[in-house]
FIKOLZA-1660 file (N, C-alpha, C; in steps of 0.1 Angstrom, whole numbers, plus 5000, padded with zeros to 4 digits):
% residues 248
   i   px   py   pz ch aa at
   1 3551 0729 8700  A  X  N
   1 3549 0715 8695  A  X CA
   1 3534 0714 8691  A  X  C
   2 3530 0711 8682  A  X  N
   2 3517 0703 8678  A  X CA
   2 3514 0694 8683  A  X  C
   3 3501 0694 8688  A  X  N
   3 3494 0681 8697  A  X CA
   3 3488 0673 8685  A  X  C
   4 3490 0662 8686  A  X  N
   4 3484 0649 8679  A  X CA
   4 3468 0649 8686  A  X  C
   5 3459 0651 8676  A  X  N
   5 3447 0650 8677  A  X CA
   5 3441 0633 8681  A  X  C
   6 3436 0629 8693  A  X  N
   6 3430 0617 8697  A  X CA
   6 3414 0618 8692  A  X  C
   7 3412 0612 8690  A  X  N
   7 3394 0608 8682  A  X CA
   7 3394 0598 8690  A  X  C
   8 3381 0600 8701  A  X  N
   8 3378 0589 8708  A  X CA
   8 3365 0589 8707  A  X  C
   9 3362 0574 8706  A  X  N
   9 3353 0568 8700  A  X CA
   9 3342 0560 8716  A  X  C
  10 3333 0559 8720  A  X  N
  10 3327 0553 8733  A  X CA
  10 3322 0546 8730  A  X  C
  11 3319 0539 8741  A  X  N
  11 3314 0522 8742  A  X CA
  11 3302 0524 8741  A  X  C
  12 3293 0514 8742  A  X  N
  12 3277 0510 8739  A  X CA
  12 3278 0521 8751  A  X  C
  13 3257 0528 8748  A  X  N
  13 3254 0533 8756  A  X CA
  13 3260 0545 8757  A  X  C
  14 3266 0550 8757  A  X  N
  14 3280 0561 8763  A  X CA
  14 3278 0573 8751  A  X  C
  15 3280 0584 8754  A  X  N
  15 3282 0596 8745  A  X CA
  15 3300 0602 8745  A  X  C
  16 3299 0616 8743  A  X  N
  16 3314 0618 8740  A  X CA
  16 3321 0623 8758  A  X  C
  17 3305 0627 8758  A  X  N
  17 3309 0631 8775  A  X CA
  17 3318 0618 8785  A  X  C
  18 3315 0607 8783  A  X  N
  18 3323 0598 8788  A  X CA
  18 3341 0602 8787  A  X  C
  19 3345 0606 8776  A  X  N
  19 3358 0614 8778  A  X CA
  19 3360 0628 8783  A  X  C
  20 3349 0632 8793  A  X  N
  20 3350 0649 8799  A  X CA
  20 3365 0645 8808  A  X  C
  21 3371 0655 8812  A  X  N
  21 3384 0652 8823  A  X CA
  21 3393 0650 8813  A  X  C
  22 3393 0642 8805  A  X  N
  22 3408 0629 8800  A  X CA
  22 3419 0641 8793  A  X  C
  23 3411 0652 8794  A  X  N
  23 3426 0662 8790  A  X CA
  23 3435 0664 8802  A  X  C
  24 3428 0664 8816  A  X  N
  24 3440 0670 8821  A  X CA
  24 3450 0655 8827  A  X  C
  25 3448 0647 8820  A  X  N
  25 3456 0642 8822  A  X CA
  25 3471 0638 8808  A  X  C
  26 3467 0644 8799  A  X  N
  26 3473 0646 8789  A  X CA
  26 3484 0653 8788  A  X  C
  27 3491 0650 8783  A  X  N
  27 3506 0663 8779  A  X CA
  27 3501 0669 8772  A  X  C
  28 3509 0678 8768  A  X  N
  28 3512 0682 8758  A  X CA
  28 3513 0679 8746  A  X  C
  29 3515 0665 8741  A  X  N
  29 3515 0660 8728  A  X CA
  29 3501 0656 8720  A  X  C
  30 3493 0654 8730  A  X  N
  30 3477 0643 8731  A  X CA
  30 3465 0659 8729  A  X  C
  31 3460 0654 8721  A  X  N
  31 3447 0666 8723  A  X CA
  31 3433 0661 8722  A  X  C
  32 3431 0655 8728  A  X  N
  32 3413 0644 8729  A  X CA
  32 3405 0653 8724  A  X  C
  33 3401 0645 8719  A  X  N
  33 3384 0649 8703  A  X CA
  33 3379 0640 8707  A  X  C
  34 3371 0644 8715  A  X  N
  34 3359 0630 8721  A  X CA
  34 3345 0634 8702  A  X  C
  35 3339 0621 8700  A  X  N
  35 3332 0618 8686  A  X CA
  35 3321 0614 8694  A  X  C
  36 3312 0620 8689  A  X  N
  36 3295 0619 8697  A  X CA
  36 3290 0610 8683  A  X  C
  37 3282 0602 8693  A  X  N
  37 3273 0595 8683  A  X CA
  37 3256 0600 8680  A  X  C
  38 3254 0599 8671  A  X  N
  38 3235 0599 8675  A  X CA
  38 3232 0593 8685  A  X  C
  39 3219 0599 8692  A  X  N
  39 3208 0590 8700  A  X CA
  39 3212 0593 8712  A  X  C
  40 3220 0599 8713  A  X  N
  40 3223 0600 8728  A  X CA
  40 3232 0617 8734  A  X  C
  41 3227 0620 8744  A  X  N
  41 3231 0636 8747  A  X CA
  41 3224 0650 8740  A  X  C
  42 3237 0656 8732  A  X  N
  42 3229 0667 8723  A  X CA
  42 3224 0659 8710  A  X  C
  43 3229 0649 8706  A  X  N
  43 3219 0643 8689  A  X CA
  43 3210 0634 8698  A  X  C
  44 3204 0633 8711  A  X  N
  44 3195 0624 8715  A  X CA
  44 3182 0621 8706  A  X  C
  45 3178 0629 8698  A  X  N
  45 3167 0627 8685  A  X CA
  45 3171 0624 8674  A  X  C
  46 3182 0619 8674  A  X  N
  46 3188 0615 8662  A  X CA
  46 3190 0599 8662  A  X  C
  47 3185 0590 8646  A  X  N
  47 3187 0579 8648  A  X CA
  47 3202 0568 8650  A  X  C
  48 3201 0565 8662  A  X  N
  48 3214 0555 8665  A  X CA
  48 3220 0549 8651  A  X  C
  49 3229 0545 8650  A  X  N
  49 3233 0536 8640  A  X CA
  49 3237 0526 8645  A  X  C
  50 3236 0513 8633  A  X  N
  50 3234 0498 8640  A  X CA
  50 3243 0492 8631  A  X  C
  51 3250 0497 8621  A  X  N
  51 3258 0491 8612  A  X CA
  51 3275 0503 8614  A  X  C
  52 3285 0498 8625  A  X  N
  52 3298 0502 8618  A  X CA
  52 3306 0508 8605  A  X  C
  53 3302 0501 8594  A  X  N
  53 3308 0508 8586  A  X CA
  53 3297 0521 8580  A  X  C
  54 3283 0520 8584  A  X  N
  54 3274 0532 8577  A  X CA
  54 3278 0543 8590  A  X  C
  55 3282 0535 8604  A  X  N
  55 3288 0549 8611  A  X CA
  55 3297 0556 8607  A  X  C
  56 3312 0545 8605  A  X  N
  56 3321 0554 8598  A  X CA
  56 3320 0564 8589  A  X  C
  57 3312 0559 8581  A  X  N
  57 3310 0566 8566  A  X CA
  57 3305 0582 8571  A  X  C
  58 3291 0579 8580  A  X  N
  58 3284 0592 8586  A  X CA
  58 3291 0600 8594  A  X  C
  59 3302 0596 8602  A  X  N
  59 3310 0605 8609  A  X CA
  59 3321 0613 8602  A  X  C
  60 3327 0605 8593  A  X  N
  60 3337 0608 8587  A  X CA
  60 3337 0622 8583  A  X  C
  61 3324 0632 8580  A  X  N
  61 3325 0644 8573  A  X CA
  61 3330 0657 8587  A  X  C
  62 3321 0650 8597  A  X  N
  62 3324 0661 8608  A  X CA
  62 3333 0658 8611  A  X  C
  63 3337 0644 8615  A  X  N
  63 3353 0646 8613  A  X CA
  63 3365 0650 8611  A  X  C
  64 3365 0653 8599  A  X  N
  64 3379 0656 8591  A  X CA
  64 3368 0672 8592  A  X  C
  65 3357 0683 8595  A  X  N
  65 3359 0689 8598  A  X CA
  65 3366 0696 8611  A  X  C
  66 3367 0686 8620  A  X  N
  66 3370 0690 8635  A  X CA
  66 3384 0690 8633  A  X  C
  67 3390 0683 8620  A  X  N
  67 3405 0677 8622  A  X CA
  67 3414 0692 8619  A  X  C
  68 3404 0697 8610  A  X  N
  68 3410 0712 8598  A  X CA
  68 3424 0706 8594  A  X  C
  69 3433 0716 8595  A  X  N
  69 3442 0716 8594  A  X CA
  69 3454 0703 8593  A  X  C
  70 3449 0700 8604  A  X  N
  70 3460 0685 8612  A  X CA
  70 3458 0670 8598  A  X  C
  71 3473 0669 8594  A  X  N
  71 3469 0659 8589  A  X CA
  71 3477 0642 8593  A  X  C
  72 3477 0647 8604  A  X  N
  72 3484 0633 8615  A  X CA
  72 3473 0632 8622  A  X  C
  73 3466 0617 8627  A  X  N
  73 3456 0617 8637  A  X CA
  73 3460 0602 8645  A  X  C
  74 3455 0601 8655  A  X  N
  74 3454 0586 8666  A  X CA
  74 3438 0585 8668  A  X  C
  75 3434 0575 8668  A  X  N
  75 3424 0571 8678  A  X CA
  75 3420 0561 8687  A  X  C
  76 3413 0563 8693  A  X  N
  76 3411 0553 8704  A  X CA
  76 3397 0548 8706  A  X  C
  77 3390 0540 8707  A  X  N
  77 3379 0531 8711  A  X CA
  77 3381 0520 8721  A  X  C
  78 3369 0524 8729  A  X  N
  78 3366 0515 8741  A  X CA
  78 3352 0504 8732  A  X  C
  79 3355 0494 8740  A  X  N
  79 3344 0479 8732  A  X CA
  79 3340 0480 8721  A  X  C
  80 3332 0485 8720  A  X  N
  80 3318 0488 8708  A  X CA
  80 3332 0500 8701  A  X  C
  81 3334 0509 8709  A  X  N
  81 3340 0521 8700  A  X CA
  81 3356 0515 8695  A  X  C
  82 3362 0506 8697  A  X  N
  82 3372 0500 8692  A  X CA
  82 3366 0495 8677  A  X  C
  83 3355 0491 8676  A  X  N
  83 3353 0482 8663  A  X CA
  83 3352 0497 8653  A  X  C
  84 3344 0510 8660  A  X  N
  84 3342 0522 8650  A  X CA
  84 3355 0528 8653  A  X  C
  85 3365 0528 8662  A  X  N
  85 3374 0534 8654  A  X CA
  85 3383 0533 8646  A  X  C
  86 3377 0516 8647  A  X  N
  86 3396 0504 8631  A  X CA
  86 3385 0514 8622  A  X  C
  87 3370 0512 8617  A  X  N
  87 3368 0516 8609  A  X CA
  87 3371 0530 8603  A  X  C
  88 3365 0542 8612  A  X  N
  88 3369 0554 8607  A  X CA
  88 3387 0554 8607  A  X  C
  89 3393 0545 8608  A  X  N
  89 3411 0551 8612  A  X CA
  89 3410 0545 8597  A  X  C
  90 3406 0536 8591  A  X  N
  90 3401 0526 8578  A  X CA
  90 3400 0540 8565  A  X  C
  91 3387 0545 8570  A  X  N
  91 3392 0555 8565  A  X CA
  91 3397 0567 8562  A  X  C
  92 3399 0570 8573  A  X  N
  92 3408 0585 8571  A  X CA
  92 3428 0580 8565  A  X  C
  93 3429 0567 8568  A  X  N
  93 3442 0564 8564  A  X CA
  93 3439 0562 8542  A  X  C
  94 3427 0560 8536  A  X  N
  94 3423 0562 8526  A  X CA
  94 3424 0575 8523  A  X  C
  95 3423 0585 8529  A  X  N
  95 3423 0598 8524  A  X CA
  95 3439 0606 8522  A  X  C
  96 3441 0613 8504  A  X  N
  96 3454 0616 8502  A  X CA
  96 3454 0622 8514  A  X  C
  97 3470 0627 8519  A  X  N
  97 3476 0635 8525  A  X CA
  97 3474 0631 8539  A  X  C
  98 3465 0621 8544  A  X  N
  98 3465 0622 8560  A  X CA
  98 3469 0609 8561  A  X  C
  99 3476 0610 8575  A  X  N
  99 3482 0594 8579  A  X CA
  99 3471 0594 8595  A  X  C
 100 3472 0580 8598  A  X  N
 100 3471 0580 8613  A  X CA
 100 3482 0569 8614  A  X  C
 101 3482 0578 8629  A  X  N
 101 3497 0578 8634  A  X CA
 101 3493 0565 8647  A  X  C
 102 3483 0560 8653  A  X  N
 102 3479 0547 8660  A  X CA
 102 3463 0550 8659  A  X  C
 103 3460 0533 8661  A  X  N
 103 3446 0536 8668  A  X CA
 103 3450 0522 8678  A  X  C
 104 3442 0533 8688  A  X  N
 104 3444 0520 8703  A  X CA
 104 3432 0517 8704  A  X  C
 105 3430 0501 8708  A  X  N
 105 3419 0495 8708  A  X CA
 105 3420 0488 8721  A  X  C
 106 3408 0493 8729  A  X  N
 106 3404 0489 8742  A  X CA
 106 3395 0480 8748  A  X  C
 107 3400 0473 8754  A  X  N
 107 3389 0459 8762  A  X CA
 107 3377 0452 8746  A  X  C
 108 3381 0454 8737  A  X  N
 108 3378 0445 8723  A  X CA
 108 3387 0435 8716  A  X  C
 109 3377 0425 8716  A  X  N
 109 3377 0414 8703  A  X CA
 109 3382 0424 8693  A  X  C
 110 3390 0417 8682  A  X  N
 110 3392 0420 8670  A  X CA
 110 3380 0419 8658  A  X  C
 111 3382 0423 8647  A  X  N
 111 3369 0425 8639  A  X CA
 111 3369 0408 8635  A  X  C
 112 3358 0407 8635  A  X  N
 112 3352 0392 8625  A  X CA
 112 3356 0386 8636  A  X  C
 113 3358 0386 8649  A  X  N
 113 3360 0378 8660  A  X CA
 113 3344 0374 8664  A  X  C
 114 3338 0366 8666  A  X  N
 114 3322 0361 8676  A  X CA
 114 3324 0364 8687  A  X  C
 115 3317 0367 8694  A  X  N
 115 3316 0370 8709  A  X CA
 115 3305 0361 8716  A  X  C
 116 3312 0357 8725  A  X  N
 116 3308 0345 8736  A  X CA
 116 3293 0348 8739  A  X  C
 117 3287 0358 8742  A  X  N
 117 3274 0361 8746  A  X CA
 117 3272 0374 8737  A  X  C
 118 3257 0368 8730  A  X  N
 118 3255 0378 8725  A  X CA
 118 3240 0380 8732  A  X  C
 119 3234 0397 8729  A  X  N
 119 3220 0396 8733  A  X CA
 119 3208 0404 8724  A  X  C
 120 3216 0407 8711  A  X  N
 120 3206 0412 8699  A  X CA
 120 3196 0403 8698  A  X  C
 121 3182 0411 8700  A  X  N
 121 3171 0407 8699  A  X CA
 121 3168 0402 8709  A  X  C
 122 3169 0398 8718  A  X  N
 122 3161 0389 8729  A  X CA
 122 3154 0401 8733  A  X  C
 123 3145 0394 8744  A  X  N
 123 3131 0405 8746  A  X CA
 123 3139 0412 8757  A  X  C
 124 3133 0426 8760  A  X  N
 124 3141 0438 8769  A  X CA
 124 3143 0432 8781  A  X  C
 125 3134 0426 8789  A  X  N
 125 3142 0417 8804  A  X CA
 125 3158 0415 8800  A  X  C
 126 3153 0401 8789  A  X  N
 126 3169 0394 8789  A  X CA
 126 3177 0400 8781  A  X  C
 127 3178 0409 8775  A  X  N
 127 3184 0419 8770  A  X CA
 127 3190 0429 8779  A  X  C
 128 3186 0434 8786  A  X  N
 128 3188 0439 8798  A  X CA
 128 3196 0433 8809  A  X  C
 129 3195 0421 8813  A  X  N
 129 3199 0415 8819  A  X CA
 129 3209 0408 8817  A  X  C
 130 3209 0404 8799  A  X  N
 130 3219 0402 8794  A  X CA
 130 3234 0415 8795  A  X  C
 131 3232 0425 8796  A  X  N
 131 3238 0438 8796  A  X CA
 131 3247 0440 8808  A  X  C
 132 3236 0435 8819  A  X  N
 132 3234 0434 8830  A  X CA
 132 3254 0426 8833  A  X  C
 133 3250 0411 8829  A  X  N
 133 3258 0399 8829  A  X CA
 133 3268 0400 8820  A  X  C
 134 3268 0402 8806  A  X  N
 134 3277 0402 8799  A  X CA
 134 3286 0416 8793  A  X  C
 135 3277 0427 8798  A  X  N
 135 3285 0437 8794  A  X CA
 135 3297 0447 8800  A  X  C
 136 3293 0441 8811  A  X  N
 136 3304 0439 8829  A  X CA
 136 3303 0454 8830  A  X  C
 137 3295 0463 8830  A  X  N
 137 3289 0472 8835  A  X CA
 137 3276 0474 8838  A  X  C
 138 3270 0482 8843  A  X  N
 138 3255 0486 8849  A  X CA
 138 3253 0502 8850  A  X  C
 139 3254 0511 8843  A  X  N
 139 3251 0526 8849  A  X CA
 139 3241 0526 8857  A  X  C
 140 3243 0533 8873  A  X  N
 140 3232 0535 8877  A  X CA
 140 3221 0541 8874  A  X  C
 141 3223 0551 8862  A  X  N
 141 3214 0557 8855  A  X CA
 141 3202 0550 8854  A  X  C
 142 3207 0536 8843  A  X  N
 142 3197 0527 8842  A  X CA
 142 3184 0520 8857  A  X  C
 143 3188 0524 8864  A  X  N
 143 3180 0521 8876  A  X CA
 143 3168 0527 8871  A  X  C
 144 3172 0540 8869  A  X  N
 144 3154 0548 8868  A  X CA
 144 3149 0542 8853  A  X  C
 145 3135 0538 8856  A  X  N
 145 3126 0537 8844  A  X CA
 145 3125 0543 8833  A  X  C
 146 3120 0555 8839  A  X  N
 146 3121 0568 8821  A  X CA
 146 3136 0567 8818  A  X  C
 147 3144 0568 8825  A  X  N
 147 3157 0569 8813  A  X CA
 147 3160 0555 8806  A  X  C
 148 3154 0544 8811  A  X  N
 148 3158 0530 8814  A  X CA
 148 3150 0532 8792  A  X  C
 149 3139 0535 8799  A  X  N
 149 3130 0534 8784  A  X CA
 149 3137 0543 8777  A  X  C
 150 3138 0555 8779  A  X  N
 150 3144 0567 8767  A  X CA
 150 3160 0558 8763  A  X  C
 151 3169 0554 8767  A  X  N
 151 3181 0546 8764  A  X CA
 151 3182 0534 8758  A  X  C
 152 3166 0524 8759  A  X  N
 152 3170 0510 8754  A  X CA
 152 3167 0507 8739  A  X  C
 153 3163 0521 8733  A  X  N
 153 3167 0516 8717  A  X CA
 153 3182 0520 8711  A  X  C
 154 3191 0533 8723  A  X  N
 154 3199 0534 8720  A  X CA
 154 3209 0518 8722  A  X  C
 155 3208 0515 8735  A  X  N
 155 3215 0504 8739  A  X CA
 155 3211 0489 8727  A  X  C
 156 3200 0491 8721  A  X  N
 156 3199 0475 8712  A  X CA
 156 3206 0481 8701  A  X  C
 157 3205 0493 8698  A  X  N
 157 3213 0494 8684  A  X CA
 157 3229 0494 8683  A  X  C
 158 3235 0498 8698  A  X  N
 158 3250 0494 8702  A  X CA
 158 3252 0482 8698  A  X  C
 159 3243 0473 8706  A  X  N
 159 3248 0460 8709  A  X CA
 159 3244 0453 8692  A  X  C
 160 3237 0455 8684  A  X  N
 160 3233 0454 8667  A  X CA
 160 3248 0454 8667  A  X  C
 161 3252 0466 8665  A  X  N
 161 3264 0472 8659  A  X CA
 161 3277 0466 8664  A  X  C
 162 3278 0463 8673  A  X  N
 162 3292 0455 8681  A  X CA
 162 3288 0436 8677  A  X  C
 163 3280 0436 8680  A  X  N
 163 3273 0420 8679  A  X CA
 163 3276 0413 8664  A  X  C
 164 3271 0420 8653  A  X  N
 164 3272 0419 8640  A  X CA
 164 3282 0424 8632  A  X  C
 165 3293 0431 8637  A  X  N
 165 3304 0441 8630  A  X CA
 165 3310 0427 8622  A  X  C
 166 3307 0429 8606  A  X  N
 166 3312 0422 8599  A  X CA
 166 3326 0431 8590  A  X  C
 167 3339 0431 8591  A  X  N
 167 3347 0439 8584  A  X CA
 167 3353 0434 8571  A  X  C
 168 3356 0444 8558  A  X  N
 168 3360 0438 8551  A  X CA
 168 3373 0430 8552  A  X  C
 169 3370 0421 8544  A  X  N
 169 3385 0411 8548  A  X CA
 169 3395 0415 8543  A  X  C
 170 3395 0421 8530  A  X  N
 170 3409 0426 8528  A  X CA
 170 3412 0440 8533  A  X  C
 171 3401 0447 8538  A  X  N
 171 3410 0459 8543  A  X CA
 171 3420 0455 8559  A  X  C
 172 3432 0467 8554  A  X  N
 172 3440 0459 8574  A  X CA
 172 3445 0479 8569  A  X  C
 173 3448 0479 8578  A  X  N
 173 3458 0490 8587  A  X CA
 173 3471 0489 8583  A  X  C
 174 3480 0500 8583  A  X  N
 174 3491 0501 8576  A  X CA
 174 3495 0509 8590  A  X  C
 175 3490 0513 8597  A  X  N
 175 3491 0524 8610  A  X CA
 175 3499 0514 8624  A  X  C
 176 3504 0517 8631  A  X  N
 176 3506 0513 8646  A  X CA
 176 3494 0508 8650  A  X  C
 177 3490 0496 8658  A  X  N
 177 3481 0495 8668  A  X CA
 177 3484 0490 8683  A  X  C
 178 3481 0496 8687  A  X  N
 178 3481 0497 8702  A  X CA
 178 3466 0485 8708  A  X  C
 179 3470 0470 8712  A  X  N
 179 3451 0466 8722  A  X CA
 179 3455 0464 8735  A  X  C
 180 3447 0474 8741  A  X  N
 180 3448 0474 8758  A  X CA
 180 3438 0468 8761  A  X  C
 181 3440 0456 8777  A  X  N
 181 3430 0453 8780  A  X CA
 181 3432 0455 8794  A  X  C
 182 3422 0456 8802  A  X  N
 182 3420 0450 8816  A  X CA
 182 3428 0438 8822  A  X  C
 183 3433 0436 8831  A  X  N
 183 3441 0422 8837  A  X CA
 183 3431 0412 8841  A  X  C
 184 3420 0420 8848  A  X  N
 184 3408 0411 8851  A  X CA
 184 3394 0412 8842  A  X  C
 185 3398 0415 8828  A  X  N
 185 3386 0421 8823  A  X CA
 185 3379 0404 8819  A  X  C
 186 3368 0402 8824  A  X  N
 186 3364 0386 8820  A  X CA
 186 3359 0381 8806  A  X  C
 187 3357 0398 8802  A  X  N
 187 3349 0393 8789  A  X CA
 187 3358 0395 8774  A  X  C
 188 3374 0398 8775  A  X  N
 188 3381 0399 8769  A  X CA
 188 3395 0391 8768  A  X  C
 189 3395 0383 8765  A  X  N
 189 3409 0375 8768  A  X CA
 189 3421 0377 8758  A  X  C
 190 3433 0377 8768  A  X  N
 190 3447 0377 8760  A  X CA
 190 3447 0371 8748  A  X  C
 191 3442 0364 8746  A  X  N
 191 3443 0355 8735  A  X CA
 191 3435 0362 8719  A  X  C
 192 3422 0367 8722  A  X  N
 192 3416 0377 8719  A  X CA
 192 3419 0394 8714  A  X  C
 193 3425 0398 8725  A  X  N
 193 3431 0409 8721  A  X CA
 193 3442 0403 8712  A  X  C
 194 3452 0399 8708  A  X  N
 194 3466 0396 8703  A  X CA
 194 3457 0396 8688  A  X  C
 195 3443 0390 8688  A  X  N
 195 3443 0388 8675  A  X CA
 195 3440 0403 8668  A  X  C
 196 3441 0414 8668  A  X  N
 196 3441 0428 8661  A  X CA
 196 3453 0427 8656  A  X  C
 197 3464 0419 8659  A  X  N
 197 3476 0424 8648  A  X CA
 197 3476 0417 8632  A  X  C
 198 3467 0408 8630  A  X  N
 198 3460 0407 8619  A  X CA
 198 3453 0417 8611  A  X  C
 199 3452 0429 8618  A  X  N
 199 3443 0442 8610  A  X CA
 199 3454 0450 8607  A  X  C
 200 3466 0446 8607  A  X  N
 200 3475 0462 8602  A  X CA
 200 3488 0456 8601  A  X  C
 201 3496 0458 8587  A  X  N
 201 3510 0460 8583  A  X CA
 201 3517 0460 8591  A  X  C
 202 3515 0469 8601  A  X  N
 202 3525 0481 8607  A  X CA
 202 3524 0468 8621  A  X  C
 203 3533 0484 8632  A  X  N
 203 3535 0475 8639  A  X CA
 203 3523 0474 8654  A  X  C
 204 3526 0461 8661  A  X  N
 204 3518 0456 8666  A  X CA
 204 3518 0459 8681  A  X  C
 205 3510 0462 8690  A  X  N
 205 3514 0459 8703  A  X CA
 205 3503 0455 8714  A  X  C
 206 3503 0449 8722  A  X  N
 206 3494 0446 8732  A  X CA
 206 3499 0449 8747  A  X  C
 207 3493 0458 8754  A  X  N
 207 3489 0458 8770  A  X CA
 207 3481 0453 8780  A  X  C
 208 3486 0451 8789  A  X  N
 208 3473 0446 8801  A  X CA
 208 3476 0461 8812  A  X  C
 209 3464 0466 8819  A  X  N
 209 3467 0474 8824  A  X CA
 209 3457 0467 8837  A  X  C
 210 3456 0473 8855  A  X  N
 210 3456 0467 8863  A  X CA
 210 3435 0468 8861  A  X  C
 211 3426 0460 8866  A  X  N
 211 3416 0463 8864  A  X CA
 211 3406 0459 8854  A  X  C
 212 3391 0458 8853  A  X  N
 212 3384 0448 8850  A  X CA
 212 3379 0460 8832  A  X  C
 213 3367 0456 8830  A  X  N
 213 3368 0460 8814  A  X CA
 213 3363 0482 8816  A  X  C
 214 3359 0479 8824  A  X  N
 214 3354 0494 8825  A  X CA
 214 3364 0503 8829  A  X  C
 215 3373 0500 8837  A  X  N
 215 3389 0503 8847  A  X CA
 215 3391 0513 8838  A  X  C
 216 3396 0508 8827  A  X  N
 216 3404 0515 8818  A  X CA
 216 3400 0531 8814  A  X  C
 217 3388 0528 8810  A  X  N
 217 3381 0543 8811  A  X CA
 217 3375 0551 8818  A  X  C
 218 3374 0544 8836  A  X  N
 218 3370 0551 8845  A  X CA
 218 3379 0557 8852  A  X  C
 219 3390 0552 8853  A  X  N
 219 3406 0556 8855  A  X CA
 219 3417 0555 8844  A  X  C
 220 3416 0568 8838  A  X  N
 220 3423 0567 8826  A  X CA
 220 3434 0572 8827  A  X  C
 221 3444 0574 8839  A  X  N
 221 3455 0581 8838  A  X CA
 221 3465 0574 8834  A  X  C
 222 3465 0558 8838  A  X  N
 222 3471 0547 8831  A  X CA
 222 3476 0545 8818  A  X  C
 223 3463 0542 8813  A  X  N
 223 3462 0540 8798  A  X CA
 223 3463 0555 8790  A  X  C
 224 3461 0567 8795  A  X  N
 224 3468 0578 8785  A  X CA
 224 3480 0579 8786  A  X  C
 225 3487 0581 8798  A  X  N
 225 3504 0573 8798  A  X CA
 225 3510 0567 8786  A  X  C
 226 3502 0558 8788  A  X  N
 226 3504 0543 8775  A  X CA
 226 3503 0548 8762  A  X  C
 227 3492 0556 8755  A  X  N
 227 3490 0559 8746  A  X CA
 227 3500 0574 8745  A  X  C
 228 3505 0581 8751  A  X  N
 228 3513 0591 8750  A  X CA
 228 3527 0584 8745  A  X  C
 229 3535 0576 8753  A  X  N
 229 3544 0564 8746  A  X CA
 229 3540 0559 8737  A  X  C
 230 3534 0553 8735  A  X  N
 230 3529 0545 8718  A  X CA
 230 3531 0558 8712  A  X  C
 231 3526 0567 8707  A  X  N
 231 3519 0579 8698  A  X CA
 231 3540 0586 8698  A  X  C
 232 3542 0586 8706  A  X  N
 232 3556 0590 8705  A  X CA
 232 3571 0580 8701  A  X  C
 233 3562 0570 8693  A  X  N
 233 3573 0553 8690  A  X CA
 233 3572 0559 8671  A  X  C
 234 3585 0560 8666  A  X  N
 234 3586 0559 8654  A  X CA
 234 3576 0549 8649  A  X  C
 235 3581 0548 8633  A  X  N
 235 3565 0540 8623  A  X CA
 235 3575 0525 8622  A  X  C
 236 3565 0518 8613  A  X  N
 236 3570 0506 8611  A  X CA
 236 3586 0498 8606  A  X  C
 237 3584 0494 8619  A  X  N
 237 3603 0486 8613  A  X CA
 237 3603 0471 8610  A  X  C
 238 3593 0467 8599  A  X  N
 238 3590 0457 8596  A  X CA
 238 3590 0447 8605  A  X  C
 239 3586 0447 8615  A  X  N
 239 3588 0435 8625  A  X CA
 239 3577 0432 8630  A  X  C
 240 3567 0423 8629  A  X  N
 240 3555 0418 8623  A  X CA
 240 3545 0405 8645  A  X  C
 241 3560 0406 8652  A  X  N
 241 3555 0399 8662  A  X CA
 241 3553 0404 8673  A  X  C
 242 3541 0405 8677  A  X  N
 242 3533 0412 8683  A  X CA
 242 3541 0416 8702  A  X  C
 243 3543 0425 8702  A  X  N
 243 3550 0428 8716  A  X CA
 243 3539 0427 8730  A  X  C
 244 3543 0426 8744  A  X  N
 244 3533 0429 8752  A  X CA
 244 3539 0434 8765  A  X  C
 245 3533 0443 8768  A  X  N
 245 3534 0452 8778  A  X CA
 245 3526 0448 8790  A  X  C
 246 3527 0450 8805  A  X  N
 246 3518 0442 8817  A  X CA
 246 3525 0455 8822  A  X  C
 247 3515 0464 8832  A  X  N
 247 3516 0472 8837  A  X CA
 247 3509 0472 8849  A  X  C
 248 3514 0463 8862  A  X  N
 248 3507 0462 8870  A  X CA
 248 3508 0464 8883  A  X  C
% end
């Protein structure tokens, strides 16, 4: 059997190494392509990008080289990487010959959604602090200083890029989407997630899985489960109202 190629996309801050491990929890059907961004790890000298769709665009080439062959793909994004992977699924679904077969979108607002707290631009304390409060994580990493400095242009250009994601209005998805969220994630609400079935034709679905906004990706045996079912559900049967899954 051929494994369905996963393109996973990471949150602010985060490189591709954040998905090390997530194969062995995979079948046989799933084959995780973790997507490195500049500015951080091996492209650490490389400039971040602050605009979603100039990422898409810039990833897209390595991309569809890593893909070769395969012309079925899924992907998945966490926060920030949910908004880059509607985009790149955006476009690789424009390209003849390739479909994507889902993209799952994690602990994120939908595009052109506002978000409750933003912290683009404020000076680095409250910016930081803001990260601190509204990003519902903290790497300990950030404790030490020199890294604290080498990471906080990566970290303002995340938060640019998630903060300002303006998407075109008439593009939507024709693909499955899958939005998983946290049960106790505070900075993402039911209500919130439901709105991504507005971005795609096809069909819709929403999960709550047990755990706050980071859960999902720090214990991912759950949510690949989930996406192994989704990724294994026939294509669209015109049925347009949004289903929801509680897995708790």
């Amino acid at each position: 059997m051929t494994s369905l190629p996963l393109l996973c996309l990471p949150y602010a801050g985060a490189g591709a190494s954040a998905f090390r491990g997530w194969s062995a929890f995979c079948g046989p059907g799933l084959e995780i392509v973790p997507v490195q961004l500049p500015g951080r790890e091996e492209l650490i000298d490389e400039e971040p990008y602050r605009d979603a769709g100039r990422a898409a665009d810039g990833l897209l080439p390595g991309i569809r080289r890593r893909l070769g062959d395969h012309r079925a793909v899924a992907l998945f994004g966490h926060s920030m990487g949910a908004l880059l992977a509607y985009e790149v699924a955006c476009r690789l679904a424009a390209l003849p010959g390739m479909t994507v077969s889902l993209l799952v979108v994690s602990a994120s607002h939908a595009p052109g959604t506002s978000r409750r707290h933003t912290v683009t631009g404020l000076p680095d304390d409250e910016f930081l602090d803001g990260l601190r409060r509204y990003a519902g994580y903290w790497p300990a990493a950030l404790d030490d200083p020199d890294f604290r400095e080498l990471m906080l242009p990566v970290l303002r250009a995340d938060a640019e890029l998630h903060e300002r994601h303006r998407p075109d209005g008439g593009r939507r998805l024709s693909a499955p989407v899958l939005a998983v969220r946290g049960a106790d994630d505070p900075m993402v609400e039911r209500t919130e997630t439901a709105r991504w079935a507005e971005w795609t034709s096809g069909p819709f679905t929403s999960a709550e899985l047990p755990g706050g906004h980071m859960d999902l990706v720090n214990d991912p045996a759950a949510l690949l489960r989930l996406i192994s079912d989704a990724g294994s559900v026939p294509g669209d049967d015109g049925h347009r109202t949004p289903s929801t899954a509680s897995l708790r």
